[in-house]
N, C-alpha and C positions, 0 to 999 in steps of 0.2 A: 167282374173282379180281376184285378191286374196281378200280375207275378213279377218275383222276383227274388233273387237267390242271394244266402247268405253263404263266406264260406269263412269261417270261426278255426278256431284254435290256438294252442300255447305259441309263444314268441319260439321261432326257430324251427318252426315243423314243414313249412316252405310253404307257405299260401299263395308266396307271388308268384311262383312261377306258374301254378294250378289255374290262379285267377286270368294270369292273363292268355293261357293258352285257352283257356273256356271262353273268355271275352270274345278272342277270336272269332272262335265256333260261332255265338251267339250274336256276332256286332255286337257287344252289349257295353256298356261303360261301366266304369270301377266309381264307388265311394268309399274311400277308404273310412274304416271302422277304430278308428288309432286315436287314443286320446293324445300321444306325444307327436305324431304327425305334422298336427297343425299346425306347429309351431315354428317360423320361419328360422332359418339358421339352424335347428339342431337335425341334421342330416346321418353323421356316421354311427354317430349314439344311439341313433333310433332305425338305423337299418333303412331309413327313407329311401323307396326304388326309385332309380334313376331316371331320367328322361331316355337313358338306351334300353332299360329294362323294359320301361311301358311299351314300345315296341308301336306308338303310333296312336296305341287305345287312351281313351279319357276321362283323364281320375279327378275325383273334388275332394275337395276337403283336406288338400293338401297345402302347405305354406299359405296359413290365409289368417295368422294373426299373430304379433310379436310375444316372445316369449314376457312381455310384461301386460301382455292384456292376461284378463277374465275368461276361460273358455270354458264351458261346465257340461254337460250331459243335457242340460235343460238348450242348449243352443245349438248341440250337436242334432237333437230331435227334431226343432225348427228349421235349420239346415237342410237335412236330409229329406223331411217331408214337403218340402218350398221343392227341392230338386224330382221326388218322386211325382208329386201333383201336378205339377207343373209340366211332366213329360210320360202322360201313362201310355205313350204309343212304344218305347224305347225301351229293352231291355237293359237292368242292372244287376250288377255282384256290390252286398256290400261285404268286403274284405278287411278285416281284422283281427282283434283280438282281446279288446275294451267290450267283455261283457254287457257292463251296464251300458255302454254308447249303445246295443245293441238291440238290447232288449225293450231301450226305448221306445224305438221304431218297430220291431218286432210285436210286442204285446203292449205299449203302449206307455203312458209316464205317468207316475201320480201326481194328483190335483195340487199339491203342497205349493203355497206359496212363494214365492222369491225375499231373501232376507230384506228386513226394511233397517233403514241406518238410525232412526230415531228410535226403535223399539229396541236394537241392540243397546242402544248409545244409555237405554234405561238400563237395559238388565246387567251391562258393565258396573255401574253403582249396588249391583246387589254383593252382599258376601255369600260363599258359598252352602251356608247352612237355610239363608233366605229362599235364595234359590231353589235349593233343593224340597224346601216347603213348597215352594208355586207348581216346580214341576207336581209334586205328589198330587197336588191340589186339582192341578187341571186336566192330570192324565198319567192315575195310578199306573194304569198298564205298561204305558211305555217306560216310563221312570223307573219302574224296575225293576229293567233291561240294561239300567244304565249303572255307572259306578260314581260314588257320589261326588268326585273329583273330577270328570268328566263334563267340567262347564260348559263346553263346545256341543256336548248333544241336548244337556241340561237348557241349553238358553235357546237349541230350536226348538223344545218341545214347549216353552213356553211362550215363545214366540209365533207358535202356529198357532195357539191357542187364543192369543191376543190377537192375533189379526184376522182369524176366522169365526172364533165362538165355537170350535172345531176341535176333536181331540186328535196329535199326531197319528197315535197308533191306527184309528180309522181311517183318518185322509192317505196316510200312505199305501194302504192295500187297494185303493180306487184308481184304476190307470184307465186311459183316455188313449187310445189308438187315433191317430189324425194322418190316417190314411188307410185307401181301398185298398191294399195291395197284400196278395196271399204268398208267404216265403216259404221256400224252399230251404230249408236249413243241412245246410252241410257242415259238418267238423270233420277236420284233418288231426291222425295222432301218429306216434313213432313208439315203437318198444321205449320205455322210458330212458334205459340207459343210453342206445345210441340220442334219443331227442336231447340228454343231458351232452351229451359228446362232440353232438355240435354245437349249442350253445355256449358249449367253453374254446370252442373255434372259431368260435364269431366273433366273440368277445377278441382274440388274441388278432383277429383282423381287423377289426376295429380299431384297436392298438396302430396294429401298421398300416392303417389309412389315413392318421395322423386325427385320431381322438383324443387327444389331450389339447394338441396347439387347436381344435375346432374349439374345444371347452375355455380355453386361455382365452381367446377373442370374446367369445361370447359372455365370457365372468366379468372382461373389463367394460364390457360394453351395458351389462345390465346387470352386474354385482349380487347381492345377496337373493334378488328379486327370481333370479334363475335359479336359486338354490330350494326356494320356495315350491317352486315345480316339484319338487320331490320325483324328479326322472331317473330311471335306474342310468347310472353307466354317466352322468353329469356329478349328480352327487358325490360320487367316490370320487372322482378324478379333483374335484373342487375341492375337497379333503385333502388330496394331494398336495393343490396349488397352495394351500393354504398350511402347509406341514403339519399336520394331523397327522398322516399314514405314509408310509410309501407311497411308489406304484406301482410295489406288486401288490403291497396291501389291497391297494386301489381295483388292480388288477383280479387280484382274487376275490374279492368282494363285489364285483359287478358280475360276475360269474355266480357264485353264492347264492346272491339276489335275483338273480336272471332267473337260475332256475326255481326257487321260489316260488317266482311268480308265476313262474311253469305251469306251476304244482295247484296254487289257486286259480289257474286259467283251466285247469281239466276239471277240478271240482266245480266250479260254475257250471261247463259245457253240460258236462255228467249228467247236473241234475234238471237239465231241460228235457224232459222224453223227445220231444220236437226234434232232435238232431238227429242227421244220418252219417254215421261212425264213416270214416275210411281213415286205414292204416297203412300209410306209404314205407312200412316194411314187408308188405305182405302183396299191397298192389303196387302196380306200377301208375308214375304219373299218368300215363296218355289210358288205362284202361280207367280210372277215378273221374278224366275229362269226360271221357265216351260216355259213362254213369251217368253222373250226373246233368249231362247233354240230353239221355233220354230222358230221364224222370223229369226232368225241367217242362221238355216237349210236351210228354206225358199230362202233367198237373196240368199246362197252360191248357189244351183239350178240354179236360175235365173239366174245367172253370165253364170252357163258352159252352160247352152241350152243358150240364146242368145249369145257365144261367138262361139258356133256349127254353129248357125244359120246363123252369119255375117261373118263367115270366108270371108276372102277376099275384101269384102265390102271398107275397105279402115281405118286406124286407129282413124280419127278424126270421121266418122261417128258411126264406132261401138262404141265406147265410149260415146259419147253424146247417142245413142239410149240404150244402156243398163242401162247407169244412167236414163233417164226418164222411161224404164219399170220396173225398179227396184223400182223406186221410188212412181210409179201407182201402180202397185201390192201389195209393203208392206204396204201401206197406206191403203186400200183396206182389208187387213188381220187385222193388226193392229185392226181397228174398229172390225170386228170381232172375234179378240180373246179378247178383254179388253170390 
């Protein structure tokens, strides 16, 4: 079984400088874990690390589709796992901060199918009372969960239904891992207020690296289409260009927002037991490098003697028995090196 290291956290808690100095350590290459990322052109907005910051090392998943394509989680998985199978001799960080991009790959995605245009193109002709009859019809449970004005979760619950014979609520809880690879899960945190303190310094840097004329270009170039992104730090400024708000309004509001998100990126991490906490007000960056540099060494080990050990043994048993040794042992170290 192959490894590989995640390192997770809220927008602004410094992952890039962690990632790349651990890359270092390990030759390992980066995939960034960023659902705004991908997206070519929006660079200041999204904190996008530089070609001086990479410092040599090799990231995917970066500038690799126009802000008017389709990017979803369902492509981010296929991505990611095209890159990891494809190279299981070669160590990787995936670095970001898009939870579910994460978790994808990590624990794997559910079965759900992909929207079809003809079975929406029905359920657009229903009214909302019809609708809400189908959904009950074909999957009490999920429906409600939902509010009955909530057309948009109303028409996939009955649109899995339709193209499966399948109730939501089940197909969702079934995720499919499509690849061998056992992670190392790291999350980075900061005392809340300072983590808030720089992301209201980031923001105002942001500002003076010329985030508004980035946003200008890009509104005239792909118009409401970019607004659709729903990207923190685009939106407000588009509001701007658009005389809705100032921009401080603007300014203060991508701030607001930032941390927000902050705030929903700890609860996600939180409630994975699988992560191993480091707080870069307490450690220093290069003692979190050295850390996690062991425990990495450490798991990889672990993997090849119990997969010596178990040869033969049978694939469902080796597997569950290396996940709970691996999981005893670096728990075990863990407390000991921190």
């Amino acid at each position: 079984m192959n490894s590989a290291i995640v390192i997770a956290g809220p927008t602004g808690v410094g992952k890039t400088k962690i990632s790349i100095d651990l890359a270092s350590e390990l030759n390992a290459e980066i995939i960034s874990s960023d659902s705004a990322q991908v997206y070519r052109g929006l660079n200041i907005g999204t904190a996008k690390i530089t070609e001086e910051e990479m410092q040599g090392i090799k990231h995917h998943l970066i500038d690799i589709v126009e802000p008017v394509s389709k990017y979803s989680v369902g492509n981010f998985e296929k991505d990611v796992n095209k890159i990891l199978n494809q190279n299981p001799e070669k160590n990787f960080l995936l670095v970001g901060g898009t939870g579910l991009y994460l978790n994808s790959v990590t624990n794997g995605l559910s079965i759900l199918p992909e929207a079809d245009k003809n079975t929406r193109e029905y359920l657009t002709t229903l009214d909302n009372q019809a609708l809400l009859e189908l959904a009950l019809k074909y999957d009490e449970e999920a429906t409600k969960e939902i509010h009955p004005n909530n057309r948009v979760r109303l028409e996939r619950v009955v649109e899995v239904f339709l193209l499966t014979g399948q109730k939501f609520s089940e197909l969702s809880k079934k995720n499919i891992k499509n690849n061998n690879f056992k992670f190392l899960k790291i999350a980075l945190e900061r005392d809340r207020e300072n983590l808030y303190d720089r992301i209201n310094k980031r923001v105002d840097i942001m500002f003076a690296q010329g985030l508004v004329d980035e946003v200008k270009k890009l509104y005239e170039i792909y118009g409401e289409k970019l607004y659709k992104l729903n990207i923190i730090g685009y939106n407000e400024v588009i509001d701007h260009i658009n005389g809705k708000i100032s921009l401080d309004e603007a300014n203060y509001r991508i701030k607001l927002n930032s941390r927000h998100y902050a705030k929903r990126q700890f609860t996600w991490f939180k409630a994975d037991k699988e992560y191993k906490w480091f707080n870069l007000d307490e450690i220093s960056e290069q003692e979190i490098v050295k850390s996690i540099y062991t425990l990495f060494n450490i798991k990889a080990w672990f993997n090849a003697f119990y997969m010596i050990l178990l040869k033969g043994r049978g694939v469902y048993y080796e597997k569950n028995y290396i996940t709970y040794c691996n999981d005893f042992f670096i728990n075990i170290i863990s407390v000991s090196i921190l």
